[in-house]
N, C-alpha and C positions, 0 to 999 in steps of 0.2 A: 612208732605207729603200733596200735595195738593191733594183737592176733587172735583171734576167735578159732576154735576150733570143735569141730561137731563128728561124734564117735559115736557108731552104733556097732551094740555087743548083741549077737546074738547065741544063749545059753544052747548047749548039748542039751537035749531031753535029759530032765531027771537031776539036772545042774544047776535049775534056775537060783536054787536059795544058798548054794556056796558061791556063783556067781556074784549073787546078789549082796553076800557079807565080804567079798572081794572087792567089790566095786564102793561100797559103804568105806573101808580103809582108804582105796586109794583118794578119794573123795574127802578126808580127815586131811590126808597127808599134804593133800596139793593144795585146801582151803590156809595151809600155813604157811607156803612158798611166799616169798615175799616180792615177785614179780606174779604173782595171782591175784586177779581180779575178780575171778567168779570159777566156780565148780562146781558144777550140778549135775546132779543125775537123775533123769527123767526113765517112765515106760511108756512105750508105747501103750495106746487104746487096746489092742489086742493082746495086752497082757504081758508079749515076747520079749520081744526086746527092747533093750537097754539105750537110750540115747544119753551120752554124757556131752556137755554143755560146759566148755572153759574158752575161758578171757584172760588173755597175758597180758603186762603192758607192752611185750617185744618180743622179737624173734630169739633172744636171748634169755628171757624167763621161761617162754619154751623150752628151750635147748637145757637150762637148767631143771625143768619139772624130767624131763628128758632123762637125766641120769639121780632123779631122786633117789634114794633109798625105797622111799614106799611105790614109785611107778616101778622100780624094778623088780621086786619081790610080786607086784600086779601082774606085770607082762610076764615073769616066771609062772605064776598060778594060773593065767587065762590061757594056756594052751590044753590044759586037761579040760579047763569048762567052754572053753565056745565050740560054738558049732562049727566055724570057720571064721579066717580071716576076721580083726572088725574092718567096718566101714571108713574109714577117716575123712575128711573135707577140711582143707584150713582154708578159711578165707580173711583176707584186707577189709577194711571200711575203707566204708565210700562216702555215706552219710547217714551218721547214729547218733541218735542222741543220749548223749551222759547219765 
């Protein structure tokens, strides 16, 4: 069953544009997993922050984006640049269309 997952990054003051070539990489790296369906990264209307937008086909192409190379070297660099915590939400389909 596919897994959808929805992250919001929000940058330290003064961090949004090494953020922003941070989150451009991991967004390289995860568009080549090959249980990836979709990686996108969106801004918010007020400019802040970061909503990233991925599609697995399974809890197991997760688990594998999970220990990528390029999400680890991410998750190492995103503690200098967020402000806090991100946000995470995984959720199931119920009914989507392909």
């Amino acid at each position: 069953m596919p897994v959808k997952i929805v992250a919001f990054l929000t940058p330290k003051p003064g961090r949004e544009a090494d953020l922003d070539t941070a989150v451009r990489a991991a967004v390289a790296g995860a568009r080549t997993e090959p249980g990836n369906l979709r990686y996108d990264a969106w801004r918010e209307k007020d400019g802040v922050r970061i909503v990233i937008d991925e599609l697995y086909v399974d809890h197991d192409a997760v688990e594998a984006h999970r220990n990528a190379a390029h999400y680890i070297a991410f998750r190492g660099a995103a503690g200098d640049l967020l402000a806090g915590p991100p946000e995470v939400t995984v959720v199931e389909e119920i009914d989507v269309v392909a």
